[in-house]
C-alpha positions, 0 to 999 in steps of 0.5 A: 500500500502506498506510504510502506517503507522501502526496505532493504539489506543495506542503505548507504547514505551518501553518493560519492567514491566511498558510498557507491563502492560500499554499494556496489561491493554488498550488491555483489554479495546479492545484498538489496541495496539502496543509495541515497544522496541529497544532492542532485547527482552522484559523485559531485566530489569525483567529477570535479577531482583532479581539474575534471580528470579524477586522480583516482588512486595512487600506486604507492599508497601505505599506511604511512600516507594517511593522518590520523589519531590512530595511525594503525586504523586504516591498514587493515582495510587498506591491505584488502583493497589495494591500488591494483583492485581499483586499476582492475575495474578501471581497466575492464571498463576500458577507461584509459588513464595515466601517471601524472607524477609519484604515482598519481594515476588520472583519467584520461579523458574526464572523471564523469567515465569514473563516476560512470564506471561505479554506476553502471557496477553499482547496477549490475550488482542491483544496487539503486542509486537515488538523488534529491534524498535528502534524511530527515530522521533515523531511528534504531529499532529491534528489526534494523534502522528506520530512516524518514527522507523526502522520498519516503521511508526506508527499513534496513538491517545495515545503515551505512554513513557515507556522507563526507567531511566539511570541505567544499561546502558548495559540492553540498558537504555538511557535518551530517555524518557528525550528527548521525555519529553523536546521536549513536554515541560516537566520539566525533574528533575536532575537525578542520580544514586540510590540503588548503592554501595558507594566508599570509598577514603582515610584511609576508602578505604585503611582499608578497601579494603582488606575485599572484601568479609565481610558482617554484619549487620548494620543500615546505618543512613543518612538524617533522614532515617535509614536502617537496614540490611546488609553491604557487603565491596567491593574492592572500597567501600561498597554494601549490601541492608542496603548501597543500600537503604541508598544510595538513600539520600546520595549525596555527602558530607552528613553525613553517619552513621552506627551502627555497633551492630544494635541488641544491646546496645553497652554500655550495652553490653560492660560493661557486657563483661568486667564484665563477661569476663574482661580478653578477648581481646576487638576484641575477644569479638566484634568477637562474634558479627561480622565478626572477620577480622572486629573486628580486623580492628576496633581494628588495627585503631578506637578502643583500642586493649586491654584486657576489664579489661584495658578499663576504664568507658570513654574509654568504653563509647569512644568505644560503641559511636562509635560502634553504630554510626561509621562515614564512609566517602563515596567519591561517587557511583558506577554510573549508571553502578550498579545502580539498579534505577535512581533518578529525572526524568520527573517532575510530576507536570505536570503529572496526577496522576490519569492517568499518562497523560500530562497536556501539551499535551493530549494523551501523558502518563509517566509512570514507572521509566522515571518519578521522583518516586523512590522505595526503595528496595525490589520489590517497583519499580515493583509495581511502574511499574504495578501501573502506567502502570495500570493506564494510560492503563485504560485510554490511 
């Protein structure tokens, strides 16, 4: 009769890489599986990932690439569904991809064919994918879980939450997982923003503001962590992949370092040029290293703005010190607004690793982004995302 729930093995709340994999992985087992997203179509966080072309995993992923407070969680799942399992399906579904760098693979053509590629397993298995769904209401029962949307009713024995963290708001992320992780007595950790460019105040911000535009190479140092690749200055403060990783360790306050010739020994290599070129302007030498509006920077305000000949032994050793280990004060970040991830999340000690389930409360699994594991970037958190959402479909 009309107004009956729709009733199902497992319902997966949230459309994107975690939750379709969940549904497509217990769907395969012969579970009936429903999908519902509040959002008007699925996999808005894959389709827009990777400029359009999805960086859909990365070949070197370990345990070692993820952040959070219980390091040992995620390898359980991790070494169950690895990389390889994901290139599989890519790869029988003809979808042609390649590495970009340190093991980053990327659509070819456009990240729709990934999205596509998850549907379309997620039909074959006989999992059903809904849209403008949003949840108004959860409640547990003795048979399973009764879930109010506006689409109607749902009754289910697994409840699988699959909803994201807070970054990119206007892809439509909420803290609705949170909330379903607090009502179920779940501790959820302090969340923010993380791979975001960081803003800069003061004399950083005013020397730099109107090098919008500039990129280099550096390796960006904060709390033991060290990444090398580029920086690229922002009218507001800096971005680049080297800043998007380094910014998951950075809270306020902490000390932020960067080498500013990553590929050379700054003393060494002065010393060399004063020799070899001792009439040259020192900005006329770094220029040939980077950007030459940054060279000159330096030389207007950190460094002296003279022939190498004029520089004595301390003086060069002043200026390599601080070329290799130049201190940027970041004032804070960009916010959840760019950030490409979010920090903290539901507390994992009261999750499965092997199966991603609440130990609280039976038939009730996290997975992907809503719990607290945090990938590094370059593809880490999709495989998060399959791994995890593997997981609790082999057994949701």
């Amino acid at each position: 009769m009309a107004g009956d729930p729709i009733r199902c093995d497992v319902l997966v709340i949230g459309a994107g890489a975690a939750g379709l994999m969940c549904a497509l992985t217990a769907g395969q087992r012969g579970r009936i599986v429903q999908v519902i997203d509040h959002a008007n179509k699925p996999g808005k966080k894959i389709l827009m990932s990777g400029g359009g072309r999805c960086n859909f995993t990365n070949t070197g992923t370990t345990p070692a690439n993820f952040l959070s407070a219980n390091p040992h969680f995620c390898k359980s799942a991790l070494a169950r569904y690895a990389p390889a399992d994901f290139i599989d399906m890519v790869e029988r579904h003809r979808i042609a991809y390649h590495e970009k760098e340190l093991g980053q693979l990327f659509c070819d053509v456009s990240s729709k064919l990934i999205v596509r590629m998850l549907l379309d397993e997620c039909a074959a298995a006989g999992a059903q994918v809904r849209t403008d769904c949003a949840v108004e209401g959860i409640e547990r029962g003795a048979d399973g879980f009764r879930v109010r949307t506006g689409q109607g009713r749902f009754h289910c024995a697994s409840l699988v939450v699959a909803t994201g963290g807070l970054s990119i708001p206007s892809m439509g992320a909420s803290g609705f997982g949170y909330e379903v992780a607090r009502q179920f007595g779940h501790e959820v950790l302090p969340t923010r923003a993380g791979l975001v460019p960081l803003t800069l105040s003061g004399k950083h911000q005013q020397r730099f503001s109107d090098l919008s535009g500039v990129a280099l190479p550096v390796a960006a140092r904060c709390n033991g962590q060290d990444f090398r690749n580029f920086m690229l200055l922002t009218h507001r403060g800096i971005s680049g992949p080297a800043i998007l990783q380094v910014s998951s360790y950075w809270q306020p306050g902490d000390d932020l370092r960067l080498d500013l010739l990553p590929d050379r020994d700054a003393g060494d290599w002065l010393r060399t040029m004063k020799r070899e070129r001792g009439a040259s302007e020192l900005r006329t030498v770094l220029a040939e290293a980077m950007p030459k509006r940054m060279a000159q920077r330096l030389c207007e305000h950190w460094l002296p703005d003279r022939p190498l000949r004029q520089l004595d032994e301390r003086q060069l050793r002043d200026a390599a010190a601080l070329l290799g280990d130049f201190p940027l004060v970041a004032s804070g970040t960009e916010g959840y607004r760019t950030a490409e991830v979010t920090l903290g999340g539901v507390d994992t000690a009261a999750i499965s690793s092997s199966t991603m389930e609440s130990r609280r409360v039976p038939g009730l699994h996290f997975i992907g982004e809503v719990l607290d594991v945090t990938g590094w970037l370059g593809g880490y958190n999709f495989q998060w995302a399959w791994a995890s959402g593997h997981a609790a479909g082999q057994v949701a």
